[in-house]
N, C-alpha and C positions, 0 to 999 in steps of 0.2 A: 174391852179390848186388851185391857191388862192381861187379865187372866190368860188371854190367845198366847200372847206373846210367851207369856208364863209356862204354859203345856207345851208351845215349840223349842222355846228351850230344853225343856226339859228332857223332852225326847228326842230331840237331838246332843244333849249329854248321853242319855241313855245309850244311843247307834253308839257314840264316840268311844263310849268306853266299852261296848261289844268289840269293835273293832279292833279295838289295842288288844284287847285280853286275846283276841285271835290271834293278833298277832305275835303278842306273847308266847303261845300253847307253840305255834306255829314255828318257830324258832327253837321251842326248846325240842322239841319232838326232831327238828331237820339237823341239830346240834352236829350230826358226827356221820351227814349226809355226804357222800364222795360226788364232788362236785367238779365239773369238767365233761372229760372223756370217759368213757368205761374202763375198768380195768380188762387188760388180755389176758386172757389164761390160753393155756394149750389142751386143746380136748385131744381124748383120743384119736379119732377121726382125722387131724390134722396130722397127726403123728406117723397114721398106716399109709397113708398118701408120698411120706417122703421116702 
């Protein structure tokens, strides 16, 4: 029963540190993601209209 105990920890270490390192990547990769609203630009289209 040891050993059980032993293997679920373990791979539950294992998920836990999947998870972080995702989360990690995950972060560094969104770093300098514009967050909110869209930016507005002006298309053409908007412009022949007025």
């Amino acid at each position: 029963m040891k050993g059980f105990f032993k293997f679920i920890g373990t791979l539950t270490a294992i998920f836990a540190g999947m998870v972080a390192a995702l989360a990690v990547f995950d972060r560094i990769k969104n770093k300098n993601r514009i967050k909110g609203e869209y930016l507005e630009c002006e298309t053409p289209e908007e412009n022949e209209e007025e």
